[in-house]
Backbone as a chain_set.jsonl record, in Angstrom:
{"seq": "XXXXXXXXXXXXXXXXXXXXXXXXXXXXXXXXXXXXXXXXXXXXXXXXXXXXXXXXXXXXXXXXXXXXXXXXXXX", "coords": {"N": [[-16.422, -3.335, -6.515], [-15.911, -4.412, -3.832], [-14.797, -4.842, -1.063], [-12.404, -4.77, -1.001], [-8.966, -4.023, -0.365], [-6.484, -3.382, -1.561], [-5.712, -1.264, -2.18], [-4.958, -0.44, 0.445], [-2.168, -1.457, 1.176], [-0.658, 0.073, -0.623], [0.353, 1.826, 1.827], [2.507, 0.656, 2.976], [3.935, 0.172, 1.058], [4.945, 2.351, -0.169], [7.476, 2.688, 0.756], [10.128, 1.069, -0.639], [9.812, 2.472, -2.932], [10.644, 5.271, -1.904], [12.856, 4.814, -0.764], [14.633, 3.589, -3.083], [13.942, 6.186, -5.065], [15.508, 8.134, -3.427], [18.522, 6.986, -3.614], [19.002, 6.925, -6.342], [18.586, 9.777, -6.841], [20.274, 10.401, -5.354], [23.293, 9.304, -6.274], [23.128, 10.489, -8.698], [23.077, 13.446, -8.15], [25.892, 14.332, -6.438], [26.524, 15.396, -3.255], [29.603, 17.317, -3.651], [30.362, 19.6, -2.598], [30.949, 21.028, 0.713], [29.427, 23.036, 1.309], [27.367, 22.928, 0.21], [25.897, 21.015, 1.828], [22.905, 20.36, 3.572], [21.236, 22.105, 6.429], [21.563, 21.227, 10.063], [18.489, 20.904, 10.921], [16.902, 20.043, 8.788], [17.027, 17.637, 8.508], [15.022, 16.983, 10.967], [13.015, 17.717, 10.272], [12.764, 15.934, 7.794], [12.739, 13.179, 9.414], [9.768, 13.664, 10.356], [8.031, 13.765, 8.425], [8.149, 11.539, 7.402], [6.775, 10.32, 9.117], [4.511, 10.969, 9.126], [3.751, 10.683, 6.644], [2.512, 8.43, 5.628], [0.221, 8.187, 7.103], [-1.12, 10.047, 6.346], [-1.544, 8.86, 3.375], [-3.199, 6.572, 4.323], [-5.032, 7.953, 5.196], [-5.905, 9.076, 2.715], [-6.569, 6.813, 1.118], [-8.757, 6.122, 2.764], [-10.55, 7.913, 2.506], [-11.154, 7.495, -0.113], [-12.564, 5.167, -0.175], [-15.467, 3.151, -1.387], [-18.77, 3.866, -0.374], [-21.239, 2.673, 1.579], [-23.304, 3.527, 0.761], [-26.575, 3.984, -2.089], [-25.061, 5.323, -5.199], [-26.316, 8.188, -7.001], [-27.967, 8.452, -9.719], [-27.229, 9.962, -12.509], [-28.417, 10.005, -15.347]], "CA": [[-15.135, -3.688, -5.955], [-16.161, -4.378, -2.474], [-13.906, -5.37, -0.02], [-10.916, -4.285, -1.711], [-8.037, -4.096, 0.446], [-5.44, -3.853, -2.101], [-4.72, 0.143, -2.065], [-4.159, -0.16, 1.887], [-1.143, -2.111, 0.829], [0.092, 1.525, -0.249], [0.772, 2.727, 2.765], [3.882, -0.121, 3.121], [4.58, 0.0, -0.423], [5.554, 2.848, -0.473], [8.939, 2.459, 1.506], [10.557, 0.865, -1.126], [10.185, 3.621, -4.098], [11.433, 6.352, -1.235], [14.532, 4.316, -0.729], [15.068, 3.745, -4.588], [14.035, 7.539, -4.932], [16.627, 8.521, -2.84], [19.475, 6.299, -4.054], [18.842, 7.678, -7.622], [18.82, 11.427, -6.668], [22.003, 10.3, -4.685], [23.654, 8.796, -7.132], [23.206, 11.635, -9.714], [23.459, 14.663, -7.462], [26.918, 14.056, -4.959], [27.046, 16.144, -2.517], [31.113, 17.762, -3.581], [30.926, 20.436, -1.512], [30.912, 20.754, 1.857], [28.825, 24.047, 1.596], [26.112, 22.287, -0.129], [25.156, 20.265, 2.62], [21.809, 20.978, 4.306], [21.587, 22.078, 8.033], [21.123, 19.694, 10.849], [17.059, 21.244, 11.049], [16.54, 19.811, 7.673], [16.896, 16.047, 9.496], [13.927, 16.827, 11.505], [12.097, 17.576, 8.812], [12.377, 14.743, 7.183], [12.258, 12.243, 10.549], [8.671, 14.274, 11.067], [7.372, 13.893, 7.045], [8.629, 10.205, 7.178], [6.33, 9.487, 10.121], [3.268, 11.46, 8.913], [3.007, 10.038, 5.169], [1.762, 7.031, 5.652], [-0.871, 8.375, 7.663], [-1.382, 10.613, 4.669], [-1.608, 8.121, 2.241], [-3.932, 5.945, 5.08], [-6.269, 8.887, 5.14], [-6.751, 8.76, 1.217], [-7.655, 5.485, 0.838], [-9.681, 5.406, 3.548], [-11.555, 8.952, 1.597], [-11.745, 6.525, -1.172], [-13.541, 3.893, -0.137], [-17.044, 3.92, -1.747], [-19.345, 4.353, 0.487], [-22.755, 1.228, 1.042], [-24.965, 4.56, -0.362], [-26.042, 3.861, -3.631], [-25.057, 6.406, -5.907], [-27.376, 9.209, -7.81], [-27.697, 8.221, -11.516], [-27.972, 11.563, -13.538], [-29.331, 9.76, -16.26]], "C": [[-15.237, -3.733, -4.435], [-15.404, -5.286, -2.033], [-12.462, -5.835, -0.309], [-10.05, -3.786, -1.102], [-6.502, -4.004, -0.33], [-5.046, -2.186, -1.802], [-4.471, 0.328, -0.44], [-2.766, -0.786, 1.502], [-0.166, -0.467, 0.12], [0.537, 2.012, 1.122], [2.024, 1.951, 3.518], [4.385, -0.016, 2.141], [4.988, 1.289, -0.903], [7.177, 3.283, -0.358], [9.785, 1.742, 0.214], [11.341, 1.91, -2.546], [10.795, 4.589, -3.113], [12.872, 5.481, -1.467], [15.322, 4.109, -2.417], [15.107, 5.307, -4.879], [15.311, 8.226, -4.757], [18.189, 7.837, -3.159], [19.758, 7.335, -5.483], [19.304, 8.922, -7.465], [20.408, 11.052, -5.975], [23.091, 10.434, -5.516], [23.784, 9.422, -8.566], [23.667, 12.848, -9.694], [24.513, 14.487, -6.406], [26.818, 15.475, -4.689], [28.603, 16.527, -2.743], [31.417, 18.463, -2.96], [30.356, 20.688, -0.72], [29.555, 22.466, 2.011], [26.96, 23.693, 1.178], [24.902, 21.2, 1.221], [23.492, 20.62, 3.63], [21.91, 21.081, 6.243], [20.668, 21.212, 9.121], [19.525, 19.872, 11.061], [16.077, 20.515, 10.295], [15.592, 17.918, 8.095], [15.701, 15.847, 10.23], [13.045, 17.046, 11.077], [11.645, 16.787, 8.091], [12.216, 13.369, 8.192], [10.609, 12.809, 10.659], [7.481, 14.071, 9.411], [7.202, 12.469, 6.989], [7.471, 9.175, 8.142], [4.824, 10.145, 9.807], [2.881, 10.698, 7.301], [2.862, 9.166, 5.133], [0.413, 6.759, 6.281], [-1.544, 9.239, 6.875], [-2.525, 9.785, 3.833], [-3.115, 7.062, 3.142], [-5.547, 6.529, 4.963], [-6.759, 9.578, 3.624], [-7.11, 7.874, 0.999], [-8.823, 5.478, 1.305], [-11.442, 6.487, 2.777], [-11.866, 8.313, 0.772], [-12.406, 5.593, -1.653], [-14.834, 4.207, -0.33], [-17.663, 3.089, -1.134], [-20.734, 2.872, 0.339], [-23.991, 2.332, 0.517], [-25.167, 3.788, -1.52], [-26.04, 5.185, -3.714], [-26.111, 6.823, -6.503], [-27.563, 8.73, -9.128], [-28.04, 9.239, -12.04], [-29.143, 10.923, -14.77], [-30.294, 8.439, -16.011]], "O": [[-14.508, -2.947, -3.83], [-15.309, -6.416, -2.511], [-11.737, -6.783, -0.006], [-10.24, -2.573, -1.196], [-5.496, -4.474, 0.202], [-4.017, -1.966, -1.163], [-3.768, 1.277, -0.094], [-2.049, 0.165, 1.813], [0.939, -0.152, 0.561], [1.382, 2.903, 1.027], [2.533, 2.463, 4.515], [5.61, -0.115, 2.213], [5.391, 1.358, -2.064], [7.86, 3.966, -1.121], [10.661, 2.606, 0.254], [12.484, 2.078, -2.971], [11.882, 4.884, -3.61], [13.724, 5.67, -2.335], [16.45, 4.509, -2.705], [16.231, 5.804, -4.951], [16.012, 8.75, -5.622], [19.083, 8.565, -2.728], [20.559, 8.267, -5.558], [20.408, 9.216, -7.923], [21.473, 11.582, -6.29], [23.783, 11.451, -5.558], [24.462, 8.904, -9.453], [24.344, 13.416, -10.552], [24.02, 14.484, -5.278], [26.944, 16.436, -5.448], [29.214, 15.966, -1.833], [32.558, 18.439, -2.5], [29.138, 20.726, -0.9], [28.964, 22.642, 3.077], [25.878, 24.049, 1.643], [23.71, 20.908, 1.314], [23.627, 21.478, 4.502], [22.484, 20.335, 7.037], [19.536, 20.735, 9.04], [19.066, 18.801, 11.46], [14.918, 20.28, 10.638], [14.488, 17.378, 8.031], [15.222, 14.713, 10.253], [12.022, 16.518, 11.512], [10.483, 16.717, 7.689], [11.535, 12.461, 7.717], [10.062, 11.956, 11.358], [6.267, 14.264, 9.476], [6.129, 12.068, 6.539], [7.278, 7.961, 8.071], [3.924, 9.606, 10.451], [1.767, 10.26, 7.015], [3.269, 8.794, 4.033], [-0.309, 5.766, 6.194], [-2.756, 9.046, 6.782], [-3.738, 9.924, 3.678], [-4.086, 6.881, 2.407], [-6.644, 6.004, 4.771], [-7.694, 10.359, 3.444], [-8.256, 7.881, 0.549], [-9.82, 5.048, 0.723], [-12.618, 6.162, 2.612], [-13.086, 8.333, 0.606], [-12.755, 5.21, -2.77], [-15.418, 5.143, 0.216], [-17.444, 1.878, -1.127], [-21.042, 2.282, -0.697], [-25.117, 2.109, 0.071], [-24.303, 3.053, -1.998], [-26.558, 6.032, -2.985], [-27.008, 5.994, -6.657], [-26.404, 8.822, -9.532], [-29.239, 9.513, -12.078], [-30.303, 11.276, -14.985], [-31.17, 8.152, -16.826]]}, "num_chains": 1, "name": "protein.A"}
């Protein structure tokens, strides 16, 4: 599979399932009371997760890419 470029395409593709994600959980779980709400800390939490997982996800592919070694054959 050399020169396979299709799982970098994860690291945009995933923006879509978060936003569905989040709709869903929305959309099931309302917020009714006002005590439930999370505190404003929470926000930077997720502005700071939002901007690192894609660099995440960047830095598994890139672990994944096999390598011009050849491999060992056990048998």
């Amino acid at each position: 599979m050399k020169g396979r470029t299709a799982n970098f395409w994860t690291v945009i593709l995933w923006v879509p399932y978060f936003i569905l994600y989040i709709y869903i959980i929305a959309s099931l779980f309302p917020i009714t009371y006002g005590g439930d709400a999370p505190n404003p800390v929470t926000g930077l939490f997720v502005i700071v997760g939002l901007m690192v997982f894609p660099v995440y996800i960047l830095i598994i592919n890139i672990i994944g890419l096999p390598s011009n070694d050849e491999t060992i054959k056990i048998i």
